[in-house]
Wavefront OBJ file of the C-alpha trace (Angstrom):
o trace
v -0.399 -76.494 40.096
v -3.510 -76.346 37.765
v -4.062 -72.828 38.742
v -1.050 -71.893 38.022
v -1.146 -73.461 34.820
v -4.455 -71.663 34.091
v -2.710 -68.081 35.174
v 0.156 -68.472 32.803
v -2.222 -68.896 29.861
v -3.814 -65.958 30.716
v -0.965 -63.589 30.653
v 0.344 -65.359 26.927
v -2.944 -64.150 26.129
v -2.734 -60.823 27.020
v 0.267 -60.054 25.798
v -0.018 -61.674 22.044
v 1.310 -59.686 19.289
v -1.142 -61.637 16.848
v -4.409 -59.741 16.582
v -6.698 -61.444 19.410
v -6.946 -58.133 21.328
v -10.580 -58.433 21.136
v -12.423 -61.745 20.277
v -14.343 -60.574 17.371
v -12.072 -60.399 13.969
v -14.008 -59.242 10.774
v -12.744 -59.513 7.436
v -13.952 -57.600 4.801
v -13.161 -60.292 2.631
v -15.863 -62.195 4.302
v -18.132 -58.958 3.373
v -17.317 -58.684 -0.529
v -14.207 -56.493 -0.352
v -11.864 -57.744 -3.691
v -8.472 -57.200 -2.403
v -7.070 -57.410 -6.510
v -5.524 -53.665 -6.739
v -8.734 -52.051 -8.959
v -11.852 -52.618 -6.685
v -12.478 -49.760 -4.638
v -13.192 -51.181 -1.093
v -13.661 -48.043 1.100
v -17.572 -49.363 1.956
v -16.771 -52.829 2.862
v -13.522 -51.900 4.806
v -16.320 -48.998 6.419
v -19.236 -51.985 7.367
v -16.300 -54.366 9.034
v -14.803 -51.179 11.269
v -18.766 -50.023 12.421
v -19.597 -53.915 12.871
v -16.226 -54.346 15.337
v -16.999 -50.778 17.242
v -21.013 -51.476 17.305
v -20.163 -54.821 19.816
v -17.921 -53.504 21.746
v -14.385 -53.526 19.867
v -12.644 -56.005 17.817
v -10.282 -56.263 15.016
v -10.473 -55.676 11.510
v -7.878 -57.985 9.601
v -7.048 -57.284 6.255
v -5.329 -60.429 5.848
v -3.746 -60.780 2.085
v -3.951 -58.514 -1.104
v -4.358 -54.907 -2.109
v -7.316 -53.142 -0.957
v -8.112 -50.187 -2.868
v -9.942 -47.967 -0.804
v -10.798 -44.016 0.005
v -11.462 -42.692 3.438
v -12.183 -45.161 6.277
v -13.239 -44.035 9.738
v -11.609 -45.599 12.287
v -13.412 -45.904 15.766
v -13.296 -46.468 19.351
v -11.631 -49.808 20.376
v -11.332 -50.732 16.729
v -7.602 -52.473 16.021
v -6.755 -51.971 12.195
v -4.631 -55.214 11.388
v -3.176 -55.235 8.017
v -0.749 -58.556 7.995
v 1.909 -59.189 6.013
v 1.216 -59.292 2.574
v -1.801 -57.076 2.923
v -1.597 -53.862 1.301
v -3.853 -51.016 1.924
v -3.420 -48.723 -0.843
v -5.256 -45.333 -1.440
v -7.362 -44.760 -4.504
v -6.092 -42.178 -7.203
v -8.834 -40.259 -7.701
v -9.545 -37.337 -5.191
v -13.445 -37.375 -5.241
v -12.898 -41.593 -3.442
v -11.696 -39.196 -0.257
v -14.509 -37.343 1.821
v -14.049 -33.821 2.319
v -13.553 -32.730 5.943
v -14.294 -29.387 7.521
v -10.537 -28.959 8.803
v -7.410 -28.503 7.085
v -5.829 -24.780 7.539
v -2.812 -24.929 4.949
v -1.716 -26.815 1.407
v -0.401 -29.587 3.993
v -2.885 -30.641 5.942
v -5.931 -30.526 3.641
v -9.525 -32.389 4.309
v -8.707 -35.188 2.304
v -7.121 -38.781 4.439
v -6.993 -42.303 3.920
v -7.492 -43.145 7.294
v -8.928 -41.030 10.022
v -10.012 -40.918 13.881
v -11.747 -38.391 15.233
v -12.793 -38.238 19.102
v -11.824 -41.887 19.378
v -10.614 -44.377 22.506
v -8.689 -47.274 22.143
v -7.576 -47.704 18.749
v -4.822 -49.647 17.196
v -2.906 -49.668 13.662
v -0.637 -52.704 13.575
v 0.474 -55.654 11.715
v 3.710 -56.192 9.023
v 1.387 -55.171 6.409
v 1.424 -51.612 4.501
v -0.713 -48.646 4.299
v 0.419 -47.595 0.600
v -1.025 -43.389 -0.227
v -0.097 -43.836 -3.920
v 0.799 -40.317 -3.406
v 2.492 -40.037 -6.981
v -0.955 -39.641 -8.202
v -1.224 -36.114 -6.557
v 2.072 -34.683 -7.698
v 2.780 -33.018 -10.405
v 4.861 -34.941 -13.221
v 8.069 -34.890 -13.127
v 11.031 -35.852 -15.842
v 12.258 -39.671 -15.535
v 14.953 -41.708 -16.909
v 15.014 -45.330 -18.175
v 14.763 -46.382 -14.326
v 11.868 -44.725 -13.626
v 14.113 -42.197 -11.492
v 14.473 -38.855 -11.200
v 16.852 -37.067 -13.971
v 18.008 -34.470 -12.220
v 17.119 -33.959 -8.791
v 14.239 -31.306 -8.021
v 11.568 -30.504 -5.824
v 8.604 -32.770 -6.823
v 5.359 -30.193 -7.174
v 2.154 -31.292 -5.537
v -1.029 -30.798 -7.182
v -3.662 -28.381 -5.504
v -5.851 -31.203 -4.033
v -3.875 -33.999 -2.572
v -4.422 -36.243 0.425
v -2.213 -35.192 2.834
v -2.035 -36.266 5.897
v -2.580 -40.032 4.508
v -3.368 -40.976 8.411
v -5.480 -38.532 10.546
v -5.896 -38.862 14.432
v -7.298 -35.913 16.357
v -8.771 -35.142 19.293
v -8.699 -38.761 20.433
v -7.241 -40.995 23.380
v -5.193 -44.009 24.034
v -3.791 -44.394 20.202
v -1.550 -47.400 19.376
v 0.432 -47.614 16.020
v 3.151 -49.898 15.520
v 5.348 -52.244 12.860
v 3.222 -51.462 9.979
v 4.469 -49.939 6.941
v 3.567 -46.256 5.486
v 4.787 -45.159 2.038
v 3.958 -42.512 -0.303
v 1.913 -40.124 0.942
v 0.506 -37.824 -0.953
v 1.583 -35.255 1.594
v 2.055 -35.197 5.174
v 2.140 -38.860 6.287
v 0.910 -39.538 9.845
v -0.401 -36.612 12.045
v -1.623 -36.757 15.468
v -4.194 -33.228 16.638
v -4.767 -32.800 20.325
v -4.529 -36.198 21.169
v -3.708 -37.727 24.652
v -1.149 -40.193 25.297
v -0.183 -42.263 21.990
v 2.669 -45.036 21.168
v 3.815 -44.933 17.623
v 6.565 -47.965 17.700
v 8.297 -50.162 14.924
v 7.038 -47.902 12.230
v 8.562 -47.719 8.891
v 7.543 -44.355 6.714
v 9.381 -44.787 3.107
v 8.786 -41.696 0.269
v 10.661 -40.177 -2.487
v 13.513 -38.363 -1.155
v 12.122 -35.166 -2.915
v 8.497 -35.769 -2.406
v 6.354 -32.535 -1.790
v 5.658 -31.417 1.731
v 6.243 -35.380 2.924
v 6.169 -35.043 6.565
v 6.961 -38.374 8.515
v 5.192 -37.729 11.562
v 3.939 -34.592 13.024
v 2.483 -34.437 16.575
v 0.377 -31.094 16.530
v -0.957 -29.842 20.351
v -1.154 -33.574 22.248
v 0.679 -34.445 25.370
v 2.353 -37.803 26.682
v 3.490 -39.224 23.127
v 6.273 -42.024 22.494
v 7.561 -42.161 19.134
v 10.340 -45.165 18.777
v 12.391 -47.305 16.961
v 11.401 -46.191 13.585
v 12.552 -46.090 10.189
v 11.812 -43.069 8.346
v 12.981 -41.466 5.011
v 11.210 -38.622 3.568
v 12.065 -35.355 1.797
v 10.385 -33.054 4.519
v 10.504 -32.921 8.307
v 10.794 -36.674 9.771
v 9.617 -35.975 13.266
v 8.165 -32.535 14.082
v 5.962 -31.389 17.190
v 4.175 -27.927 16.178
v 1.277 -25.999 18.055
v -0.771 -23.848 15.722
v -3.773 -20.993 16.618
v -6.836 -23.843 16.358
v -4.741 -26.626 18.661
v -3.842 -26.759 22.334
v -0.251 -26.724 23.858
v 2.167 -29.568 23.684
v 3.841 -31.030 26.500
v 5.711 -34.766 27.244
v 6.887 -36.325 24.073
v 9.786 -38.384 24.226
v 11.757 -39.851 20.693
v 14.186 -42.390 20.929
v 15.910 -45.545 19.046
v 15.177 -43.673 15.202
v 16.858 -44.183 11.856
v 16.377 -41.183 10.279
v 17.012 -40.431 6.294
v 15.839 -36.852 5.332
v 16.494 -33.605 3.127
v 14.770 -31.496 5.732
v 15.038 -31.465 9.385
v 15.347 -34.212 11.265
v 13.987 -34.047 14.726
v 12.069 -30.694 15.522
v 10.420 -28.425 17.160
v 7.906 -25.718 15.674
v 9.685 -23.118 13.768
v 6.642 -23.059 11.020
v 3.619 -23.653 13.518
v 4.530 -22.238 16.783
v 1.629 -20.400 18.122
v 1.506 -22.708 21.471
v 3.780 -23.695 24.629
v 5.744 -26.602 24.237
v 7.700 -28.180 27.352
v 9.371 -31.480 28.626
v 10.681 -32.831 24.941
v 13.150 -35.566 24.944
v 15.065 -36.858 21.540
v 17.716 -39.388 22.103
v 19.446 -42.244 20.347
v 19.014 -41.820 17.195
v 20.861 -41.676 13.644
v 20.182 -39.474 11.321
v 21.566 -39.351 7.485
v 21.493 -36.603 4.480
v 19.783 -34.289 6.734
v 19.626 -30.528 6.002
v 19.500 -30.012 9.644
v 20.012 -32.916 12.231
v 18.050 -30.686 15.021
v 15.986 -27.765 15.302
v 13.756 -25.897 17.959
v 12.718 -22.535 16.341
v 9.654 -20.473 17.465
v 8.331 -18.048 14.873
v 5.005 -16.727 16.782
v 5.034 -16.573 20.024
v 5.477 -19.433 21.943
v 7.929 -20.467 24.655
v 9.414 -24.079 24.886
v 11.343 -25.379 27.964
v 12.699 -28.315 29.208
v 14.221 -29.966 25.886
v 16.989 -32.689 26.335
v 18.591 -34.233 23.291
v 20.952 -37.165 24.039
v 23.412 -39.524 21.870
v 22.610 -38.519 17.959
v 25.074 -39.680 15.338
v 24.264 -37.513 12.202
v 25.560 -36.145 8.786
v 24.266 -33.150 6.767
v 25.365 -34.615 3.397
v 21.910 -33.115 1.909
v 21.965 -31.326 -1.778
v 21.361 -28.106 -0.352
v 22.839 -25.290 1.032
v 23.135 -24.111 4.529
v 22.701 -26.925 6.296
v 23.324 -27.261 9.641
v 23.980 -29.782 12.195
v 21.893 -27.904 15.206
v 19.683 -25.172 15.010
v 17.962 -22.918 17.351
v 15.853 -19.767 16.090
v 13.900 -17.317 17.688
v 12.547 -14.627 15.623
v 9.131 -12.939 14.365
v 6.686 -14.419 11.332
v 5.628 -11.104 11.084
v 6.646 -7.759 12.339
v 3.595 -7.581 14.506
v 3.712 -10.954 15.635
v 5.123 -11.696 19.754
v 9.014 -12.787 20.292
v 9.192 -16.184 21.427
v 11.045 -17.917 24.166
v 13.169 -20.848 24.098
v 14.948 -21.732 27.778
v 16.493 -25.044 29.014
v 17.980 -26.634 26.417
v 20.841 -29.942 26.472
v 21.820 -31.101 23.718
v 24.994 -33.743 24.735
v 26.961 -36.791 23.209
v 25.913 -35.640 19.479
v 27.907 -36.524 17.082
v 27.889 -35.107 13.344
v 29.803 -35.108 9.769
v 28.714 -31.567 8.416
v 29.847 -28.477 5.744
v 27.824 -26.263 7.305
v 27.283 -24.464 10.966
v 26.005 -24.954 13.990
v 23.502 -21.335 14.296
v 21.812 -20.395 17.714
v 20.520 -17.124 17.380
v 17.383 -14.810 18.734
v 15.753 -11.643 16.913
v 15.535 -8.661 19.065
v 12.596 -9.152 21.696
v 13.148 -12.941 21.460
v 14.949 -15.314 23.864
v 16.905 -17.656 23.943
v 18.395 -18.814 27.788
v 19.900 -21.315 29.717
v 21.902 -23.422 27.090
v 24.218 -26.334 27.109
v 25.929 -28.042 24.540
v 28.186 -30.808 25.643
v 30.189 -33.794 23.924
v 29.662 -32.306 20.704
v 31.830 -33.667 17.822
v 32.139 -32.018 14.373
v 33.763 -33.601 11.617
v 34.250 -31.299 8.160
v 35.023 -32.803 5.039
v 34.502 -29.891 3.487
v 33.585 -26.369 4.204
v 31.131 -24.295 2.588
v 30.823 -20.344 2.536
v 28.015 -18.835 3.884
v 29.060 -15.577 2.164
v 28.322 -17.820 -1.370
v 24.957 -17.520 -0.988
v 23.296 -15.208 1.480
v 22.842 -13.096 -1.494
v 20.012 -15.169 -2.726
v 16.529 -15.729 -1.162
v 17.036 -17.645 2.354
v 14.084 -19.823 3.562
v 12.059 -18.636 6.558
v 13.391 -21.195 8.514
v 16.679 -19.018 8.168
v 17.642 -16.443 10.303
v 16.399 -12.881 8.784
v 19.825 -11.389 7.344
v 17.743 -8.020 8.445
v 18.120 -9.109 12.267
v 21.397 -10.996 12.207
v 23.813 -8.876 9.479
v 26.750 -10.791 10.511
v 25.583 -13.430 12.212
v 24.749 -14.929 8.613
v 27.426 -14.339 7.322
v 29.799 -15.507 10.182
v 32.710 -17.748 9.395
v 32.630 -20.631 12.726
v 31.118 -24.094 13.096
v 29.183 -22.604 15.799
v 27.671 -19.430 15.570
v 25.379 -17.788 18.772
v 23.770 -14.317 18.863
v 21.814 -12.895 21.915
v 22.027 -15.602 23.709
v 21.250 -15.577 27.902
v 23.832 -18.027 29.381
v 25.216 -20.573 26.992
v 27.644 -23.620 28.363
v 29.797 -25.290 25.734
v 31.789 -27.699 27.121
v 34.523 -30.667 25.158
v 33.379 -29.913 21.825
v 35.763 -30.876 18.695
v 36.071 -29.693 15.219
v 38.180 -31.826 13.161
v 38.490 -29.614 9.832
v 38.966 -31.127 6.372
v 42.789 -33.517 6.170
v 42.937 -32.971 2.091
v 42.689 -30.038 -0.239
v 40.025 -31.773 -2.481
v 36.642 -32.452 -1.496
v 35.292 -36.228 -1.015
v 33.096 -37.706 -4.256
v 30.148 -38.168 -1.837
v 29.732 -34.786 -0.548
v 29.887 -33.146 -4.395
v 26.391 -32.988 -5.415
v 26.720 -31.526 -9.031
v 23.105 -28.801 -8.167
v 22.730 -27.881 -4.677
v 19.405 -26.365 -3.636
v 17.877 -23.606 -1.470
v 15.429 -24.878 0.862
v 12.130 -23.870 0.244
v 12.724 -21.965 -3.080
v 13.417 -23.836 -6.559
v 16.742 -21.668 -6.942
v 19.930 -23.843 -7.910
v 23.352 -23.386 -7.217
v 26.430 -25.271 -8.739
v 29.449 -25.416 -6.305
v 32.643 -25.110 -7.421
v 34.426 -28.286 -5.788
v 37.713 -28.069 -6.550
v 38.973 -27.375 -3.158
v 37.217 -28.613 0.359
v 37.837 -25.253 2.154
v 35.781 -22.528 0.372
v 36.551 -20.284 3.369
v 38.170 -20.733 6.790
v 36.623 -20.942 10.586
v 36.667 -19.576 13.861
v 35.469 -22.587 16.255
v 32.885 -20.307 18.024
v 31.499 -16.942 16.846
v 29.357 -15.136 19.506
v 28.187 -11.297 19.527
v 25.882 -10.437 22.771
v 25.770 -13.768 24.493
v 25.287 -12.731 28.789
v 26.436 -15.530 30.748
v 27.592 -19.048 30.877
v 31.285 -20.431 29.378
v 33.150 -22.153 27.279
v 35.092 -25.100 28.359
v 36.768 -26.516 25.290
v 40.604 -27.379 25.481
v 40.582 -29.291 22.198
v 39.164 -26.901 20.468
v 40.754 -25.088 17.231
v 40.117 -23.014 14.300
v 40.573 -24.437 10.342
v 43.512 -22.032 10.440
v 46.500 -19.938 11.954
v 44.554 -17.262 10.581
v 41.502 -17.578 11.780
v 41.225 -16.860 15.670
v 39.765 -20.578 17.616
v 37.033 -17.659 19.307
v 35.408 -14.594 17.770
v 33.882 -12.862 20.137
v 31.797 -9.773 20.792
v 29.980 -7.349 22.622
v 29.774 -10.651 24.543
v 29.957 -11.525 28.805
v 31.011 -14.604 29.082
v 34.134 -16.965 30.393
v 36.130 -19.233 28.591
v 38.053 -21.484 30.759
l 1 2 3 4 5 6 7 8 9 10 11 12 13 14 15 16 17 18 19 20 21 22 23 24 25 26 27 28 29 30 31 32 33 34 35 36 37 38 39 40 41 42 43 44 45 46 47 48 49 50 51 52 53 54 55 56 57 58 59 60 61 62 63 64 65 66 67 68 69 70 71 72 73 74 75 76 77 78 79 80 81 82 83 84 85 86 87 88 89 90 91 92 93 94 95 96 97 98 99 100 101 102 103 104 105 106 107 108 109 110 111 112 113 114 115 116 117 118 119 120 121 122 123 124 125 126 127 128 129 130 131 132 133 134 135 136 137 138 139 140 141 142 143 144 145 146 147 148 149 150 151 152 153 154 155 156 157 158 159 160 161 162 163 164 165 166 167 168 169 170 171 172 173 174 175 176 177 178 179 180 181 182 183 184 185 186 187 188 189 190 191 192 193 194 195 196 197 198 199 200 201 202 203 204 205 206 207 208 209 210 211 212 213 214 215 216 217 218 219 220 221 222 223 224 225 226 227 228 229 230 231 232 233 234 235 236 237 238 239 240 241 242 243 244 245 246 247 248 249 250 251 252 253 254 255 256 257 258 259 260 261 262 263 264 265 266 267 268 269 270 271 272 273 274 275 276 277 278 279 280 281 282 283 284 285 286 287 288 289 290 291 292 293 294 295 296 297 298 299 300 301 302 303 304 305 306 307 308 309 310 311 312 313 314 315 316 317 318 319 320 321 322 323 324 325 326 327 328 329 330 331 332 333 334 335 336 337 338 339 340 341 342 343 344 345 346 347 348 349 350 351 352 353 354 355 356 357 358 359 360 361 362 363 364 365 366 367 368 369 370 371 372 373 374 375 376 377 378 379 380 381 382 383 384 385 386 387 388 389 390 391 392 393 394 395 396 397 398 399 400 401 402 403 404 405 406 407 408 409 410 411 412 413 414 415 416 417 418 419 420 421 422 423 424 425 426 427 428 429 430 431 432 433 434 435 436 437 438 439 440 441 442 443 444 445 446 447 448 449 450 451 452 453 454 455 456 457 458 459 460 461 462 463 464 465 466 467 468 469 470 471 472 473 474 475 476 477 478 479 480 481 482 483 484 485 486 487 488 489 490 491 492 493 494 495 496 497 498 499 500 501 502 503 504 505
């Protein structure tokens, strides 16, 4: 019975969520750091990571108070603890950062609040919150009484900025989980050619039109878990990308996410696409005021296969225009760059309230093959005209209106051009029940992704135009099993089909 006794203590041990994963704890409290909001503590918070990694691992606890600090270094088998009521908030001025040698865009620049480079074993935990005071390296913008936005608009970063706020590349066995990230100056957490990471419990929290304010991106790594997170952010929440200086990205799974964003939700590439990336799961999870709920797009190059996304509950109800519930693009960056590939797609059980159109479409050269949408569920409480705007400049992330003429311009919640066997099987549009359109979905300015143009809908009737359920020109293969499908109106055929092979049933 005692060694029993004695065996049971062990595991508790183990498996504590309190920061014992090491026996050595070092505060920099203990080693001057002045946790009042003012004192710059990067040096101190510097001394207590070297001391834990120097004997063999331990944890660093910032335990209460606001520690001002620049960029800290985390290292091998070095747990970052910052408990509740700890704050670890980045310093305002620029020159507190150290300037790295990467950084290959206005996004990911060499300036970070926390990085890991080459590292083994490291941990960012605790109820805490990692603060980038990011405000400091946007432009200003005009504010009411609250402290609010006026009018909604695209927040402008200054040219320096420290963006990503957290920094992990090249680097092995990377634990991050329950603490709190907010503000970013930029991009907020970014993983580079790292192997096999757990990002759990995470809340990210930014202004809903902060510039470039990535949640997480996972750039070239392999064997990634990203769940049950909260994240709201202007830009991408979740986005896996390969680009010409990382390696392929293969074996990332998302699941159990609460989603608020103005951009894309949960995606793949479409910016930063130079590499392969395969065996991508995203399921269970809600996402709100999205521009687009999900995307996969390749832009130069690469080919990604084996993609499953499973039970999302979504809305588009973003202040933009053409949004869209699902997206999948294939086209060219440049005119001399390669056509990509995008094969073995499910997307099933998804679930979305939406103005805009579901768009699946490849340039000439490109592919897209093997595709199957199932259980998909529309709901329209109003619907907007893509012919109202397509006159005006389109974001890249847009197909060309030089490779897809109609396909832009085509009036269907689903829309799918050169396409190599597509199966679409109980899907249901359930169009707008009143001629006006809801309060909620009348934002007063509605603006063009990635341009400052703004557009002011006329709202006075929820149907700006009618639609076909399904438009499709030159899709070879696959069918359409949908017998509750139907179009907005009498007028408007439930399929618009052509130059097309391909059975409905």
């Amino acid at each position: 019975m005692r060694k029993k006794f004695v065996l049971f203590a062990t595991v508790v041990t183990l498996f504590s969520t309190t920061p014992t994963a090491y026996p050595n704890i070092y505060k920099p409290t203990q080693l001057g750091a002045i946790p009042d909001g003012k004192t710059l503590n990067t040096a101190v918070i510097q001394q207590a990571i070297d001391k834990a990694n120097s004997h063999g691992g331990g944890t660093v606890l910032l335990d209460s108070g606001v520690f001002v600090s620049g960029t800290i270094f985390l290292k091998s088998n070095v747990t970052l603890h910052i408990a509740a009521g700890a704050t670890l908030l980045g310093s305002p001025r620029i020159e507190d950062y150290t300037e790295l040698t990467w950084g290959h865009n206005v996004d990911r620049q060499p300036y970070h609040l926390i990085v890991a480079d080459n590292a083994q074993n490291i941990t960012i935990e605790g109820k805490g919150t990692i603060d980038g005071n990011g405000e400091y390296f946007w432009e200003e913008y005009e504010r009411n009484a609250d402290g609010n936005m006026v009018i909604p608009r695209w927040i402008k970063a200054k040219k320096l900025k420290v963006s990503p706020l957290i920094e992990i590349t090249r680097s092995q066995n990377i634990y991050i989980h329950d603490v709190t990230i907010k503000t970013g100056g930029g991009w907020n957490l970014h993983l580079f050619d790292c192997d096999v990471a757990k990002i759990h419990g995470v809340n990210i929290i930014n202004n809903l039109y902060s510039p470039n304010s990535d949640g997480i991106d996972i750039t070239g790594c392999n064997d990634i878990i990203i769940s049950d997170c909260y994240i709201k952010t202007c830009d991408d929440a979740i986005c896996l990308k390969t680009t010409p200086d990382s390696r392929s990205c293969h074996r990332v799974t998302v699941t159990n996410c609460v989603i608020e964003t103005l951009c894309v939700a949960l995606k793949l590439g479409c910016t930063e696409s130079s590499k392969d990336i395969t065996d991508v799961t995203f399921n269970n999870c809600v996402v709100n005021k999205s521009s687009r709920a999900v995307m996969i797009g390749v832009r130069d190059g690469a080919t990604y296969d084996r993609i499953a996304i499973i039970n999302i509950v979504a809305n588009t109800n973003a202040p933009l225009v053409f949004n869209r519930p699902i997206q999948i693009l294939v086209n060219k960056l440049n005119p001399d760059s390669k056509a990509g590939t995008v094969r073995n797609v499910l997307i099933s059980n998804f679930i979305c309230e939406t103005e805009g159109r579901i768009l699946l479409t490849s340039a000439e050269g490109g592919l897209i093959e093997n595709v199957i949408l199932r259980d998909i569920v529309l709901r329209y409480p109003m619907i907007e005209s893509p012919q109202r705007y397509i006159g005006a400049k389109v974001s890249s992330q847009f197909p060309k209106p030089t490779d897809h003429p109609e396909a832009v311009t085509a009036n269907a919640a689903l829309v799918a051009e050169n396409i190599k066997n597509l199966v679409i099987e109980n899907m249901i549009v359930d169009w707008p029940l009143t001629d006006s359109t809801p309060i909620n979905w009348q934002h007063p300015e509605r603006i063009e992704n990635g341009t400052s143009h703004i557009h002011k809908p006329d709202y006075t009737k929820a149907r700006q135009t009618e639609f076909s359920a399904i438009w499709a020109r030159n899709v070879q293969g696959g069918y359409f099993r949908t017998p509750l499908l139907k179009s907005s109106s009498k007028t408007k055929p439930v399929f618009d089909i052509k130059k097309s092979n391909i059975k409905i049933l």
